[in-house]
Each structure stands twice: as C-alpha cells, then as structure tokens.
PAVEX-905561 format. One record per atom (N, C-alpha, C): x, y, z. Coordinates in nm, 3 decimals, always signed. Example, Ala and Ser with C-alpha at 12.3 -4.5 7.8 and 13.67 -1.06 7.14 Angstrom:
BEGIN
PT; u; v; w
PT; +1.319; -0.569; +0.780
PT; +1.230; -0.450; +0.780
PT; +1.320; -0.330; +0.780
PT; +1.285; -0.225; +0.708
PT; +1.367; -0.106; +0.714
PT; +1.290; +0.003; +0.787
***
This chain:
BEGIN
PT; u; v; w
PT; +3.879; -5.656; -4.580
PT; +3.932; -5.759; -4.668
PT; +4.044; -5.699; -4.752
PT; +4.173; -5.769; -4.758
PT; +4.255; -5.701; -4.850
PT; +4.195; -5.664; -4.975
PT; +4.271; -5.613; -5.073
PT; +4.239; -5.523; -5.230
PT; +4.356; -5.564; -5.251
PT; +4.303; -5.602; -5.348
PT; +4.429; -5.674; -5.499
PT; +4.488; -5.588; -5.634
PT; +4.576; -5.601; -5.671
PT; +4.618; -5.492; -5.771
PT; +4.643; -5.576; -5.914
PT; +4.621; -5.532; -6.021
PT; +4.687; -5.581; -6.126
PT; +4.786; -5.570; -6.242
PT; +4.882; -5.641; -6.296
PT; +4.955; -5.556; -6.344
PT; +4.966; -5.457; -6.448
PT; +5.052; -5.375; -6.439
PT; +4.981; -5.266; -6.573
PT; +4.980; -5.338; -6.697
PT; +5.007; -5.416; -6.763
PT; +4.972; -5.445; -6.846
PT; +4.854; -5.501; -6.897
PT; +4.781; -5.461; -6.825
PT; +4.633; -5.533; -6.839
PT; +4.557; -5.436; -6.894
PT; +4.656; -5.296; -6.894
PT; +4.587; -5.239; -6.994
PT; +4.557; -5.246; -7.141
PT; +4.677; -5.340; -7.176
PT; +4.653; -5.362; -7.336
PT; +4.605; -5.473; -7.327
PT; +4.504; -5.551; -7.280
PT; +4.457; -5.657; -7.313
PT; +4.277; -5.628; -7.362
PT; +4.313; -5.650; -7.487
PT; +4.226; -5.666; -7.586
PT; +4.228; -5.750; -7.665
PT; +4.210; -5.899; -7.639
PT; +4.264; -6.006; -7.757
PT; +4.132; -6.040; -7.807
PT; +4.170; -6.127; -7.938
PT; +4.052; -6.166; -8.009
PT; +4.115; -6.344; -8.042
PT; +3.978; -6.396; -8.051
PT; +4.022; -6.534; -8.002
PT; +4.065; -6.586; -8.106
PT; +4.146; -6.711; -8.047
PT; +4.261; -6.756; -8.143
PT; +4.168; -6.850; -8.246
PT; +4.269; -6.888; -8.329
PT; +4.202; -6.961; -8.479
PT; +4.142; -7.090; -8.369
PT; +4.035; -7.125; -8.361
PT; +3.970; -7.243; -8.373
PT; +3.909; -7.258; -8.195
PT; +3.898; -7.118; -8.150
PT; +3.913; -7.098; -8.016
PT; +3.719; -7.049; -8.036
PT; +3.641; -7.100; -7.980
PT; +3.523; -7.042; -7.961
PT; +3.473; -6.981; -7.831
PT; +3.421; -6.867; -7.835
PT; +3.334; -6.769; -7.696
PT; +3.223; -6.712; -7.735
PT; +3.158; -6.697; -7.622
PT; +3.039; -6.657; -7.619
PT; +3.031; -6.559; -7.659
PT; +2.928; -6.537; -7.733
PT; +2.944; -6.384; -7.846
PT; +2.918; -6.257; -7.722
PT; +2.879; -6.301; -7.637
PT; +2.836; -6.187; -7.509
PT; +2.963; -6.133; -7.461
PT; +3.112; -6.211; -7.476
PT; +3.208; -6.140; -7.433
PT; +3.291; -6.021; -7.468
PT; +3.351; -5.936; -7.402
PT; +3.373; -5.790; -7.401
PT; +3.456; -5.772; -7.375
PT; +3.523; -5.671; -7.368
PT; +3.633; -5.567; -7.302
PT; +3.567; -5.423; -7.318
PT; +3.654; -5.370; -7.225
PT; +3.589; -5.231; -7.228
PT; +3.707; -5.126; -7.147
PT; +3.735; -5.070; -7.239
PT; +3.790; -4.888; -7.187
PT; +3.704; -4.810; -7.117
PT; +3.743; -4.720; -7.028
PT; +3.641; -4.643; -6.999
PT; +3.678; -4.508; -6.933
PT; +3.712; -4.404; -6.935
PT; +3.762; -4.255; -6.865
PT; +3.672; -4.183; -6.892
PT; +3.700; -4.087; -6.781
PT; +3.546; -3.986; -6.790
PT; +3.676; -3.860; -6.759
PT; +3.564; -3.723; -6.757
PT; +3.635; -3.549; -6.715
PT; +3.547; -3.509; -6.686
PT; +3.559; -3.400; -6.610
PT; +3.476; -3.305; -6.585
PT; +3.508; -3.137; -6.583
PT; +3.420; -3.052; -6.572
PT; +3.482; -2.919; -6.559
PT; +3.386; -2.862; -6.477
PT; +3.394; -2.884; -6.362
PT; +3.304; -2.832; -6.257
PT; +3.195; -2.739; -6.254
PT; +3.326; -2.607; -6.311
PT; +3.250; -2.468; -6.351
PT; +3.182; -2.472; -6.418
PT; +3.186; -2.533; -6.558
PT; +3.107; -2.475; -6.661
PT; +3.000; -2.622; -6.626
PT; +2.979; -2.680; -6.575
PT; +2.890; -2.811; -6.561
PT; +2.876; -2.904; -6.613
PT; +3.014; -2.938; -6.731
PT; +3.022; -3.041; -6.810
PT; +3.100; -3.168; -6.734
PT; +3.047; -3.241; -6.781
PT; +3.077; -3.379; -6.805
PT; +3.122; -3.479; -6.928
PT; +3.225; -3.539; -6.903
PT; +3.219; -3.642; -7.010
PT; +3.244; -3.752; -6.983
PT; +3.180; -3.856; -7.088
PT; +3.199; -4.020; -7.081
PT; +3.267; -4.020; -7.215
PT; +3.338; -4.106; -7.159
PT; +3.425; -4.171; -7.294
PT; +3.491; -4.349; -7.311
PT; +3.440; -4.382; -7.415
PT; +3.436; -4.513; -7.365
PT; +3.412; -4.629; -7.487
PT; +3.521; -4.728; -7.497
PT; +3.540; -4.813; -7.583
PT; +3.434; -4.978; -7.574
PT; +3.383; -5.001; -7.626
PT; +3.356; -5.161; -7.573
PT; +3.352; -5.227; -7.726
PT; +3.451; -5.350; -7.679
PT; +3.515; -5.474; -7.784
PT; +3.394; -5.591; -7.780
PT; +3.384; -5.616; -7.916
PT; +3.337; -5.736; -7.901
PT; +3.351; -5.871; -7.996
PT; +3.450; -5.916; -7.969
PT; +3.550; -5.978; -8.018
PT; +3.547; -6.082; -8.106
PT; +3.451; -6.174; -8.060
PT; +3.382; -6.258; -8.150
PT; +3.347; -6.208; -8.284
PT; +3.308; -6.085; -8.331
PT; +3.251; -6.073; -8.441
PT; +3.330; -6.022; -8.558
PT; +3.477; -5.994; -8.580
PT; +3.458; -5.892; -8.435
PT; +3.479; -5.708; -8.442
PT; +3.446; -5.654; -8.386
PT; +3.375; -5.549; -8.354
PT; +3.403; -5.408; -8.250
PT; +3.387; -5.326; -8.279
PT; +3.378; -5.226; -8.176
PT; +3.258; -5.126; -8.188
PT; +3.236; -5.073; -8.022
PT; +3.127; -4.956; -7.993
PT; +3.226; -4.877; -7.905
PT; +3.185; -4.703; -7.979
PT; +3.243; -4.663; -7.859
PT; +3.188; -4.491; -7.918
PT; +3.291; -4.417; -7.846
PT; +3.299; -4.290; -7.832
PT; +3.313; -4.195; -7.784
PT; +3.246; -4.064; -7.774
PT; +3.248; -3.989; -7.649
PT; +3.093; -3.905; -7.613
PT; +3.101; -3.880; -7.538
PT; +2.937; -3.821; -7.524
PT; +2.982; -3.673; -7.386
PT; +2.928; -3.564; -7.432
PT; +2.926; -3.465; -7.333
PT; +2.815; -3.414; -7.264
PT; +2.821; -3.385; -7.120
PT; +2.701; -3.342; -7.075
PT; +2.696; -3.254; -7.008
PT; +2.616; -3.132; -7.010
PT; +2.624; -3.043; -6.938
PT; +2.474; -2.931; -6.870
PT; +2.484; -2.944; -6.746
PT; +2.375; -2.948; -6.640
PT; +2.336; -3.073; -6.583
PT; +2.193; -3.068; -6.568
PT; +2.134; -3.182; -6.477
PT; +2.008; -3.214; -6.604
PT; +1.981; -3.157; -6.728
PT; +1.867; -3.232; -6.779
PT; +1.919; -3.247; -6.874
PT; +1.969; -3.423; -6.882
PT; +2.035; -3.474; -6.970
PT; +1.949; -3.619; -6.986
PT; +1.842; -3.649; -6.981
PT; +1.723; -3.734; -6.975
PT; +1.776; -3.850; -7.140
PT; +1.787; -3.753; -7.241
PT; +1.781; -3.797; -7.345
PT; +1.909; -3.795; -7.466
PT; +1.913; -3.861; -7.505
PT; +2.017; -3.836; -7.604
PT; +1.993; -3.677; -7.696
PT; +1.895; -3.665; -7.742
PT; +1.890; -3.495; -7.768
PT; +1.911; -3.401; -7.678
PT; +1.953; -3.398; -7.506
PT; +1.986; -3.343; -7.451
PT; +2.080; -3.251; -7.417
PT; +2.167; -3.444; -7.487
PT; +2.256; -3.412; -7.441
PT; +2.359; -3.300; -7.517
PT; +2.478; -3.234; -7.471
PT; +2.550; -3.108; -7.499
PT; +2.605; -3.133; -7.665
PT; +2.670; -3.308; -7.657
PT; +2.783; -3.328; -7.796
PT; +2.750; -3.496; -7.758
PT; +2.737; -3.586; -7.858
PT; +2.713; -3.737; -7.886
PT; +2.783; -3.768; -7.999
PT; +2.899; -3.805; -7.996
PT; +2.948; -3.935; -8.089
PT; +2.993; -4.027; -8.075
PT; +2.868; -4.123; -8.034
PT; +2.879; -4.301; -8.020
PT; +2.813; -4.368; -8.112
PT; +2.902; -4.424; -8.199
PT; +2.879; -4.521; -8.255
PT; +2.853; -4.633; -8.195
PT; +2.801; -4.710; -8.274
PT; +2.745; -4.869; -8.200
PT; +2.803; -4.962; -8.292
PT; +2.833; -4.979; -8.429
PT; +2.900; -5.103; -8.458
PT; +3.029; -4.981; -8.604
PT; +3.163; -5.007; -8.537
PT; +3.290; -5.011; -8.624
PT; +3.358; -5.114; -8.586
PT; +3.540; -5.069; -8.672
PT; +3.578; -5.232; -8.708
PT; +3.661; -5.231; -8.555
PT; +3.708; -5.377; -8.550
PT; +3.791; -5.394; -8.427
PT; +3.928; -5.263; -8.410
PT; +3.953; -5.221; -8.305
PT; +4.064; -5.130; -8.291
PT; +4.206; -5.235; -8.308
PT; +4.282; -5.219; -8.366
PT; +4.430; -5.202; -8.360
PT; +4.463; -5.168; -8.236
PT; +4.574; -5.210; -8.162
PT; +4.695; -5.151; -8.072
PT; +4.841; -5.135; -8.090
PT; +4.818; -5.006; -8.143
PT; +4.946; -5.009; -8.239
PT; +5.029; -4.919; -8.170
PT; +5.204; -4.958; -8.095
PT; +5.254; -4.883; -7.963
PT; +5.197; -4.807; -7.898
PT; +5.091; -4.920; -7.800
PT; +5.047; -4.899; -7.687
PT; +4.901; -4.803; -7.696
PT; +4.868; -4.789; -7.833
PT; +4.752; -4.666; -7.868
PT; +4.640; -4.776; -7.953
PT; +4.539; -4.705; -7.884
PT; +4.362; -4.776; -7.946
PT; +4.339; -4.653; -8.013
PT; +4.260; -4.670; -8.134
PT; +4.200; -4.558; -8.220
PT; +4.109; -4.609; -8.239
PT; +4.008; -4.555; -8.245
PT; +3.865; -4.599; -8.294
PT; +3.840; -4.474; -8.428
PT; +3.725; -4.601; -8.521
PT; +3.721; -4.513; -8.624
PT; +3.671; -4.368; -8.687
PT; +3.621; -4.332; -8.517
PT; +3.556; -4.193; -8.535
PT; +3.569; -4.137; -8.476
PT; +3.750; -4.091; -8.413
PT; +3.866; -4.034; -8.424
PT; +3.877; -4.025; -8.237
PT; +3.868; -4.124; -8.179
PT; +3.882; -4.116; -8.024
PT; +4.051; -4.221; -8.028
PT; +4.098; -4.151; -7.953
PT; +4.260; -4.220; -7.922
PT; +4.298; -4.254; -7.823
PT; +4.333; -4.393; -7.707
PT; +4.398; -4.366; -7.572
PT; +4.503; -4.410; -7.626
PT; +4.644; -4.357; -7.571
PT; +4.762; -4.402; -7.509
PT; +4.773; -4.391; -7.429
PT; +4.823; -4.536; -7.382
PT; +4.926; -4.597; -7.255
PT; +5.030; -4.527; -7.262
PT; +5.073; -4.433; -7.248
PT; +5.180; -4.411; -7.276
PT; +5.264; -4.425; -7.131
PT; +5.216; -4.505; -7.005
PT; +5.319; -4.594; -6.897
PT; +5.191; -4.680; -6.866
PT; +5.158; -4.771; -6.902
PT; +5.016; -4.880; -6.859
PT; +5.025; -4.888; -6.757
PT; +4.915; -4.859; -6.673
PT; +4.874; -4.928; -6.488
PT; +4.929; -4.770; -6.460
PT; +4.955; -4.676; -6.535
PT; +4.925; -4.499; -6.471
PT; +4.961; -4.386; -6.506
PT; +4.968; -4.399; -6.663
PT; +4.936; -4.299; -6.718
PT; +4.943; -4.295; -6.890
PT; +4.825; -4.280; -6.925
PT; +4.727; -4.225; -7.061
PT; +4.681; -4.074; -7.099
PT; +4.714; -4.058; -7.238
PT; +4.678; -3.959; -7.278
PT; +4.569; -4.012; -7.404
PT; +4.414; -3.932; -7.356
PT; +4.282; -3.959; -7.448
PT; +4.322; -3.856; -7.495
PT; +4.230; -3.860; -7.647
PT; +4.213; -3.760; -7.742
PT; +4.116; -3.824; -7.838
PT; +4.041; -3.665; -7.896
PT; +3.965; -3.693; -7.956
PT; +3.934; -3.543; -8.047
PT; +3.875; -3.597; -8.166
PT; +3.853; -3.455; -8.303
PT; +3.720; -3.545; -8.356
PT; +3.683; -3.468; -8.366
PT; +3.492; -3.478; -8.478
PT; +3.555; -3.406; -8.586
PT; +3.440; -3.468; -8.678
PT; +3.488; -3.480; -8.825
PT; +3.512; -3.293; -8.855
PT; +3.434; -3.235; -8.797
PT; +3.408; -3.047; -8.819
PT; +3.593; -3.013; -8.726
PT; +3.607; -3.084; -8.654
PT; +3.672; -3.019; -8.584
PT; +3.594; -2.949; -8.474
PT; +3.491; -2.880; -8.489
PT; +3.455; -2.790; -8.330
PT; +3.454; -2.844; -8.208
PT; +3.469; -2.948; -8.224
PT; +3.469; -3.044; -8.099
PT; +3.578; -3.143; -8.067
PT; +3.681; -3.110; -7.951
PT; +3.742; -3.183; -7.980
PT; +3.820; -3.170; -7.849
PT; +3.981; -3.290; -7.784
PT; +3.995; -3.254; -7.653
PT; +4.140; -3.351; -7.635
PT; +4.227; -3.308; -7.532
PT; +4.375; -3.393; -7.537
PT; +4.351; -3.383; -7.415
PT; +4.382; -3.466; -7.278
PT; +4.382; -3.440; -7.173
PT; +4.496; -3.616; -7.139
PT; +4.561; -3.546; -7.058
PT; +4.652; -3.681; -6.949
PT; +4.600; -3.689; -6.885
PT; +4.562; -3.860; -6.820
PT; +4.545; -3.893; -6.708
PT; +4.642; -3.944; -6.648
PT; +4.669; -3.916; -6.522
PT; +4.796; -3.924; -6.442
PT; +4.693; -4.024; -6.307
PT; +4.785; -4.164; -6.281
PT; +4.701; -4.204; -6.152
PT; +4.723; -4.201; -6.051
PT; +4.636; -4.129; -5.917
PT; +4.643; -4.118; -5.809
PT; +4.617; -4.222; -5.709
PT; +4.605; -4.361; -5.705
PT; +4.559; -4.460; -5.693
PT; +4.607; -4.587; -5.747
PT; +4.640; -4.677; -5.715
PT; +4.690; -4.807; -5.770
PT; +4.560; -4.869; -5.850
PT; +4.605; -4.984; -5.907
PT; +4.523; -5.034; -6.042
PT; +4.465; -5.134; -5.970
PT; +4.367; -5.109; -5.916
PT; +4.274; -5.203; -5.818
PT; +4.199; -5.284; -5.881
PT; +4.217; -5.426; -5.858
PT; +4.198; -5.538; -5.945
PT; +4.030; -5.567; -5.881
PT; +3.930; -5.600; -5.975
PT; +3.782; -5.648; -5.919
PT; +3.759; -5.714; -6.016
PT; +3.702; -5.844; -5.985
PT; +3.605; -5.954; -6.075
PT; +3.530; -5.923; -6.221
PT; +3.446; -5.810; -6.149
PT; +3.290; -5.790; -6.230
PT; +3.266; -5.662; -6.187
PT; +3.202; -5.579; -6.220
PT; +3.089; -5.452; -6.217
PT; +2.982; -5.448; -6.251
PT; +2.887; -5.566; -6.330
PT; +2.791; -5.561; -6.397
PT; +2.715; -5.694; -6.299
PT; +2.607; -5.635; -6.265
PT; +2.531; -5.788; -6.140
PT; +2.475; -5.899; -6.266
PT; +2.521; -5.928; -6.218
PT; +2.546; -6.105; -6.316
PT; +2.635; -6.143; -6.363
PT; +2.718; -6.018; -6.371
PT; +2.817; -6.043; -6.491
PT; +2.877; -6.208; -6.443
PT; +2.886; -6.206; -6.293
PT; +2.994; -6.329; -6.240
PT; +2.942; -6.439; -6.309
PT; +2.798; -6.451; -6.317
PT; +2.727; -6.599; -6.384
PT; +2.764; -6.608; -6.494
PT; +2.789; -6.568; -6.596
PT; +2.846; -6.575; -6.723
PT; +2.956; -6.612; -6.785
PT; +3.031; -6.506; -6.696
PT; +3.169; -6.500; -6.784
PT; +3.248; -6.668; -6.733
PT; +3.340; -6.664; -6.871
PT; +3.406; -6.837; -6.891
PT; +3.499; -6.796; -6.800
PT; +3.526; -6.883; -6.675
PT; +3.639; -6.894; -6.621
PT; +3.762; -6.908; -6.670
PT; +3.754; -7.012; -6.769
PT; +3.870; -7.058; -6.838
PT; +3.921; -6.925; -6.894
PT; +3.896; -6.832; -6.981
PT; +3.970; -6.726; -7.057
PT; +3.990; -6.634; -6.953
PT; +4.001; -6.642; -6.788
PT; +4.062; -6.597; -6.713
PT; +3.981; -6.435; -6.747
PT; +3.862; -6.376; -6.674
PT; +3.819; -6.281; -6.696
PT; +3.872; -6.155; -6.595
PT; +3.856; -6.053; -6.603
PT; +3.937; -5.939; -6.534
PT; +3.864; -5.808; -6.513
PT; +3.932; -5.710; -6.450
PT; +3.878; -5.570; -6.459
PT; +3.987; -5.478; -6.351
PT; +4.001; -5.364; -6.393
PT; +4.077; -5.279; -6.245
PT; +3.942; -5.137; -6.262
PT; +3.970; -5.099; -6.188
PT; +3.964; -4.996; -6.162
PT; +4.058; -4.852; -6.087
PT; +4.058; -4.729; -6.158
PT; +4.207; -4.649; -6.051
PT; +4.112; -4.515; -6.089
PT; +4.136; -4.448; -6.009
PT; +4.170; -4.275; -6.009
PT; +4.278; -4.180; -6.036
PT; +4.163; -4.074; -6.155
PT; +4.325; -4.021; -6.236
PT; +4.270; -3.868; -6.216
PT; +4.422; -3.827; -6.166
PT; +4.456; -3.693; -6.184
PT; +4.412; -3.627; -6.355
PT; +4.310; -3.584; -6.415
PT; +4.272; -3.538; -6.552
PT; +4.303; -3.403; -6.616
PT; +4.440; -3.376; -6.626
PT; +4.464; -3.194; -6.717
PT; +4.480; -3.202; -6.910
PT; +4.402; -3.103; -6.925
PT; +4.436; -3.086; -7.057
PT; +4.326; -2.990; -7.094
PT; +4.268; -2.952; -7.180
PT; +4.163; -2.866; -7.255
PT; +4.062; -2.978; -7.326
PT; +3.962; -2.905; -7.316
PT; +3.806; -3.005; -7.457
PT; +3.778; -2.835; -7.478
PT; +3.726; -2.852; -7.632
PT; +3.631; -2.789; -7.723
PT; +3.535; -2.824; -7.714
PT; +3.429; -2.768; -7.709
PT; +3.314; -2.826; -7.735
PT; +3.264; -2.746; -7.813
PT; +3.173; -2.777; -7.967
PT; +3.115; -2.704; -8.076
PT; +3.164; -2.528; -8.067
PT; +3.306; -2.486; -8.056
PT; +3.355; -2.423; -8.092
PT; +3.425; -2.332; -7.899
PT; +3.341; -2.388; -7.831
PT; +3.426; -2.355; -7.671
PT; +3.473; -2.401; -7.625
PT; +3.604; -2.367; -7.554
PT; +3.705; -2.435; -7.517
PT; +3.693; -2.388; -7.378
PT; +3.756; -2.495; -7.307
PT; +3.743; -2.552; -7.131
PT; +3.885; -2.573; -7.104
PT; +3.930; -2.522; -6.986
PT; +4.094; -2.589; -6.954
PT; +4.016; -2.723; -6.846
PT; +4.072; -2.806; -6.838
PT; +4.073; -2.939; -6.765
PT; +4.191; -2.946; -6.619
PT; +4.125; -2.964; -6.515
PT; +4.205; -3.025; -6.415
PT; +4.117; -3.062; -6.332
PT; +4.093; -3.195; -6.317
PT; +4.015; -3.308; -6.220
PT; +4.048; -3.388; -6.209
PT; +3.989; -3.488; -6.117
PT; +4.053; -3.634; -6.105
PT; +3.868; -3.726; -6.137
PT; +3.918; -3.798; -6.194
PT; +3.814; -3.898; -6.260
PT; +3.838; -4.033; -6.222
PT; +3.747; -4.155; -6.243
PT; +3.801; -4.285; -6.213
PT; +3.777; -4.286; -6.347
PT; +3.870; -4.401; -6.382
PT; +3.867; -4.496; -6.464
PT; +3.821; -4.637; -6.478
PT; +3.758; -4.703; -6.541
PT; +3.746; -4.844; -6.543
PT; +3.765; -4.929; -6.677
PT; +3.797; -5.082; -6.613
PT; +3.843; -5.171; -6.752
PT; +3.718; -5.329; -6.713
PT; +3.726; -5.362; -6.814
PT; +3.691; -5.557; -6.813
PT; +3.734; -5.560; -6.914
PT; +3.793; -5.720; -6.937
PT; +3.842; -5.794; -7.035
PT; +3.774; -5.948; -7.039
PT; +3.751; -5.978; -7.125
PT; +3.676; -6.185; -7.136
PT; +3.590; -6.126; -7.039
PT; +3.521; -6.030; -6.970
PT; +3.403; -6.062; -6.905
PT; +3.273; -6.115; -7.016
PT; +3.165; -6.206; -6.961
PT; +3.056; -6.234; -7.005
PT; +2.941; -6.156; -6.992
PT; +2.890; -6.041; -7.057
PT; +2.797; -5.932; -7.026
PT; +2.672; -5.937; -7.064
PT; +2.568; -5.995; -7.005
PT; +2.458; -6.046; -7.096
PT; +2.322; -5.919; -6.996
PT; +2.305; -5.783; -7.111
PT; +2.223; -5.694; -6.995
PT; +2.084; -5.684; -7.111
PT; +2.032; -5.815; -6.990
PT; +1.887; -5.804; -7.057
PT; +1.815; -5.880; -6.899
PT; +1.714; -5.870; -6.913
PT; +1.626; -5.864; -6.783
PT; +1.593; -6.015; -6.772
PT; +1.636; -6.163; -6.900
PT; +1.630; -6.235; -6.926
PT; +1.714; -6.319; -6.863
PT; +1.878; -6.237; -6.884
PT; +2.018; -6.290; -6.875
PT; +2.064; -6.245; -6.741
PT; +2.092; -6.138; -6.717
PT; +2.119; -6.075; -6.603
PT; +2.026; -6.059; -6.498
PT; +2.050; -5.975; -6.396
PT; +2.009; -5.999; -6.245
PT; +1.920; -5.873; -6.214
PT; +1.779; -5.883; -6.224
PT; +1.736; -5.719; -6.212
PT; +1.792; -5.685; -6.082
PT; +1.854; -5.514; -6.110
PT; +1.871; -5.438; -5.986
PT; +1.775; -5.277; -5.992
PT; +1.782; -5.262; -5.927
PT; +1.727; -5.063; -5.864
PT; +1.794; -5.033; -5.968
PT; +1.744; -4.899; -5.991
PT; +1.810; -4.793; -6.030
PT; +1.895; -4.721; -5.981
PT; +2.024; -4.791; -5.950
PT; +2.145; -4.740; -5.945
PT; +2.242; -4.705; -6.038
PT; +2.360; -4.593; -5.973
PT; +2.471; -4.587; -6.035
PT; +2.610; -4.620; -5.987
PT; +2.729; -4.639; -6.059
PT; +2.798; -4.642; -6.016
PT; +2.896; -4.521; -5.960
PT; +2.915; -4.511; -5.835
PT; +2.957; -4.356; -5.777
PT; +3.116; -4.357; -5.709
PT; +3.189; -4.365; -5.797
PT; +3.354; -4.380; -5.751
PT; +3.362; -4.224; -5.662
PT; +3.408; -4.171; -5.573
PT; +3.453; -4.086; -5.510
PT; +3.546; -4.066; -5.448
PT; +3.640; -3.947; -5.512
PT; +3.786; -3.916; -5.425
PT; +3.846; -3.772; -5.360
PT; +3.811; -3.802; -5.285
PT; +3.804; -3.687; -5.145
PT; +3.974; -3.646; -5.142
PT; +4.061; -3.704; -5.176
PT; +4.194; -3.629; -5.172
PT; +4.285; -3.780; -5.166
PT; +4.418; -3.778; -5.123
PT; +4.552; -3.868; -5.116
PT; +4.521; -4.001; -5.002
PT; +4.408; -3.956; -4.904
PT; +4.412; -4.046; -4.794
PT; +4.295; -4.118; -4.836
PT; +4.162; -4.041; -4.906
PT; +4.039; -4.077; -4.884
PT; +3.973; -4.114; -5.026
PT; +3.924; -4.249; -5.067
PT; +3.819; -4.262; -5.202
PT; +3.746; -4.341; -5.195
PT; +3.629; -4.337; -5.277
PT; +3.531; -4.475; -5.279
PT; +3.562; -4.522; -5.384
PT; +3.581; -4.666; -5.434
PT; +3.536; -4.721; -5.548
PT; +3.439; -4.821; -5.553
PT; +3.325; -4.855; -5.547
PT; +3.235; -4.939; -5.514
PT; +3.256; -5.016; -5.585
PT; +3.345; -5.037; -5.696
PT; +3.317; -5.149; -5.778
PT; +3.356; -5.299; -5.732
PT; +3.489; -5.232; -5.637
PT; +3.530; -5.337; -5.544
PT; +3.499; -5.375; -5.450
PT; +3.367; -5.359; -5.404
PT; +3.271; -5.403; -5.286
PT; +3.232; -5.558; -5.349
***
C-alpha cells in the first residue's frame, strides 16, 4: 500500500482551541525523540504531551540504563513531570518548564533537543538529522481511531533520525551517535483506560533501522 508523507510543518502544530471552540478534554499532542549509547547501555525517552483543553503540559526526560528498569526507582535519571503550564513556540522552539528544549530548527528534518536539571549534573544537546521522510499515520494508540474528532483534522508522522551530540548523566558524560525514531500526534483523542480504549497484549512499539535501504516503522501498519 502506498505511505503518505506530511508536511514539515506539522511539526509546530500545537494549537489550543479557539475562543468558543469546545474538545474533548482527552485530546493531545505529543513530541517524542529518544538516544541511545549502545556501549555504555543507556537509553533515553524524551517526550512532551499537550493537553490543551486545560490547558496543560506533561513531559520530560527519563534515562535508562541496562535491562532492570522494572520501576521508576530503577531507573538511571527521571525528570517527568505530569502537570506544568502550556509550552510556548517561540521561533520554532518548545521549552518546557523543567528545562527540556526542541528546535525545529528545518521542520519535517532537523531538531536540536536539549536539556539541564536544576544541579546541572545531568544534562544533554544532541541534533537530530532525518534519515527518512516524515511518514504520515492516523493513530498509534489501539483505539485511538474511535475517539479522536474528525472534524479538528487529527494527525501523526513518524521519521528516523541520525542522533550526535553528548548527555551527562549525574556527573558522566557520553558522546552520542545513533539513529532513533521519532514520533508526533496532534487533535488525536487518547482515552488509555481499559474502559475507553481497546485491551491489547503486552506489546511495544519497535521502530527499526537497519541502514539507507532498510527500516521498520510499525506505526504505519
């Protein structure tokens, strides 16, 4: 089946609804880039979610490193907040209030994240450069399709990024070069409760990119 692309500007779409405009408080947007450093066995998630109606942001960054990462005390470095104020997009840059930064600095393929904790020991600048076009998909979340309002025209891409730069972590520093996927939704309807949504397995989502010819993104299945 063909694959659809969208335009880069869909990276700055984060709107909040207009004066006299009502949505379902379940609707979202969401940033999302990850890194890795093979060697040393870290991982990171990093990741914004809007919620517009109220309106609101969750986000942050979280590091992980090994395989027993079961629990939030596990884990390596955690700073996610769950409720600050809505982000600003102020030339082409999201800041959240507990100091995580993306720029667009060319939307639809290439951003530079950053991020500092309040100590400083922790902290990280890395470009993502994309190897992959901005592959346009519905939904990622099983149900999500039942929900979300057609009318506010709901969205998502997904791409793969070339990732260089350095992270600190509580006072060690890592050089960075990987390729990571990225993912977005905008006006999706996200309702994840066993009530609202669609029980599935215990799955994950597993983007994979084998080199220039070869990747998975399942989101677009």
């Amino acid at each position: 089946m063909p694959i659809g692309t969208h335009a880069p500007e869909t990276d700055l779409l984060i709107p909040l609804p207009a004066e006299g405009e009502r949505w379902d408080h379940h609707t979202i947007h969401t940033h999302y880039f990850g890194l890795s450093v093979p060697e040393a066995e870290l991982g990171g998630f990093i990741y914004i979610r809007y919620q517009p109606t109220f309106p609101l942001c969750q986000g942050g960054v979280a590091f992980f490193r090994g395989m027993d990462n079961a629990h939030p005390l596990d884990i390596e470095f955690l700073d996610f907040e769950i409720t600050m104020p809505y982000p600003e997009l102020v030339d082409n840059t999201v800041t959240t209030a507990n100091g995580l930064q993306v720029e667009f600095t060319e939307p639809g393929r290439v951003a530079k994240v950053s991020y500092r904790s309040k100590d400083s020991r922790t902290q990280f600048e890395v470009v993502q450069t994309a190897v992959t076009p901005l592959f346009a998909r519905g939904h990622v979340m099983p149900g999500e399709d039942d929900h979300a309002d057609p009318v506010r025209q709901p969205g998502g891409t997904e791409q793969f990024m070339h990732c260089v730069g350095d992270v600190t972590i509580r006072g060690a520093s890592f050089a960075v070069d990987c390729y990571a996927a990225r993912d977005r939704s905008w006006r999706q309807g996200r309702v994840e409760d066993q009530g609202g949504a669609r029980p599935i397995p215990p799955i994950g989502w597993s983007p994979m990119y084998f080199g220039e010819d070869l990747a998975f993104q399942p989101g677009l299945i």
